[in-house]
C-alpha positions in Angstrom: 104.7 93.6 144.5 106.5 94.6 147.9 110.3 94.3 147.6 111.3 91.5 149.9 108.6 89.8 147.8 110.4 90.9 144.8 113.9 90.0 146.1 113.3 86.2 146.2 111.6 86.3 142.8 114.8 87.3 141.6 116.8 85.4 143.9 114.1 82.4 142.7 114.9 82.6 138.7 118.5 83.2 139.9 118.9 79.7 141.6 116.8 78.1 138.8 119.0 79.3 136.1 122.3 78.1 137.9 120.4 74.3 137.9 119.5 75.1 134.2 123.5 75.9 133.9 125.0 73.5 136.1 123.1 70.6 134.2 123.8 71.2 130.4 127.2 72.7 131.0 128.6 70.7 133.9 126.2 67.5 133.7 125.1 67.4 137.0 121.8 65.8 138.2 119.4 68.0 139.7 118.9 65.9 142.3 122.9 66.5 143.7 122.5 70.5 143.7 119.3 70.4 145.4 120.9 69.0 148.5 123.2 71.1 150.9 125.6 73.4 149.5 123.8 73.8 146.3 122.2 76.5 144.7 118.9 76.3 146.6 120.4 76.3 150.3 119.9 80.0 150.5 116.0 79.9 149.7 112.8 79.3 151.5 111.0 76.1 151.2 108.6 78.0 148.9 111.2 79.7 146.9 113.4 76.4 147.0 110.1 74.7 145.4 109.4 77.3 143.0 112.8 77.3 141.5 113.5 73.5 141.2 110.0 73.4 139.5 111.3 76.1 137.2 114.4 74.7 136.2 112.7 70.9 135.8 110.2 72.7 133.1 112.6 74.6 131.4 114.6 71.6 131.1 111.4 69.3 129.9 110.6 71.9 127.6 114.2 73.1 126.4 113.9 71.9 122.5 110.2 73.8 121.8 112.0 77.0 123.3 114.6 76.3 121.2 112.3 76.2 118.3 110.4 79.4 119.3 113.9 81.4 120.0 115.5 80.6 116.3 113.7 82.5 114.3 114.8 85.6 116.5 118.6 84.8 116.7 120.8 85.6 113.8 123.7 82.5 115.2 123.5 80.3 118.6 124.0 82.6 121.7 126.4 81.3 124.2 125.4 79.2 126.1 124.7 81.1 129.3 122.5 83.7 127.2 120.9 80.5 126.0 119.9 79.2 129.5 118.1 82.8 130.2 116.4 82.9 126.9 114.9 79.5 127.3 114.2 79.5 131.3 111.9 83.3 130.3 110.3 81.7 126.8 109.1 78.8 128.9 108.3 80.5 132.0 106.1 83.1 129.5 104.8 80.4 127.5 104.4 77.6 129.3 104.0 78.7 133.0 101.7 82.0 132.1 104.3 84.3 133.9 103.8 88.0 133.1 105.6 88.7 129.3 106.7 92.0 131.3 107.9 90.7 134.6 109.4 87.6 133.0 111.7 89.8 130.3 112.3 92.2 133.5 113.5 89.4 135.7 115.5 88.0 131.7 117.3 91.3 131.7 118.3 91.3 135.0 120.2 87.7 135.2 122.1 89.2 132.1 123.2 92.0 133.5 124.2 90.3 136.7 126.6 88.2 135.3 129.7 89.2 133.8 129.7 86.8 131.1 126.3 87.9 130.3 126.2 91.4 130.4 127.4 92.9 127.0 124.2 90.7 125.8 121.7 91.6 127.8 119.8 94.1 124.6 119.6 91.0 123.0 117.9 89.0 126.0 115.6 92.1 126.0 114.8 92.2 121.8 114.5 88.6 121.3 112.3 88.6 124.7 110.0 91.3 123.9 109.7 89.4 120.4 108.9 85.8 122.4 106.3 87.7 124.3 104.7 89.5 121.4 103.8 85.1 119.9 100.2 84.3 120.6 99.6 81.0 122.7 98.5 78.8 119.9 101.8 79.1 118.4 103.4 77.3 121.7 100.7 75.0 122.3 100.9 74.1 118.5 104.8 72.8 118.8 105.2 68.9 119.5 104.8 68.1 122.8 108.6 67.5 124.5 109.9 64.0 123.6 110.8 61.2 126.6 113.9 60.0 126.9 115.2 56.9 125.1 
């Protein structure tokens, strides 16, 4: 992959993580940080796509990567570690991205932020460990639930 190519990737799961972040921890819609100012202003249409569409599946699929994570975490993380672990499990499991690219890109966003940082070994063990499932064991969790 050529680097400019590789620099909105990142700068892709970057913007989807901070809607993944922005809606559990702050409670805002998706539809208000798509618009100007938000998160997505700095991307192509493509890229702007791309992440929204990541974010909205992590999202729809947040409690059957919650149930895949467990059995690999000792206690919750916090939740920013949470929000990587679950955007790269569902992007692995449910969007078919590359285990390797996908922990890669996991590893990165921890080490990025601050917060994050100290805890981005663990993004990479439980990761690797996500990666290592076969398919069947995703497709065999209950299908995400509507909302009441």
């Amino acid at each position: 992959m050529d680097e400019a190519r590789e620099r909105g990737t990142e700068r892709t799961r970057a913007a989807a993580l901070e809607l993944i972040r922005a809606v559990l921890e702050d409670r805002r819609l998706i539809a208000e940080l798509a618009g100007p100012e938000g998160p997505l202003e700095p991307l192509e249409p493509s890229e702007r796509a791309r992440a929204q569409r990541l974010a909205v599946s992590t999202l729809r699929h947040m409690g059957r990567a919650d149930a895949v994570l467990k059995p690999f975490l000792r206690r919750p993380p916090p939740p920013p570690v949470r929000a990587i672990l679950r955007l790269a499990t569902v992007e692995m499991l449910d969007g078919g991205a590359a285990a390797h690219g996908a922990v890669n890109a996991a590893v990165a966003l921890a080490r990025a932020d601050r917060k994050t940082e100290a805890l981005a070994g663990l993004v990479n063990a439980v990761l690797r460990k996500v990666a290592d499932l076969p398919a069947s064991d995703w497709q065999a969790l209950p299908p995400p639930r509507l909302p009441g």
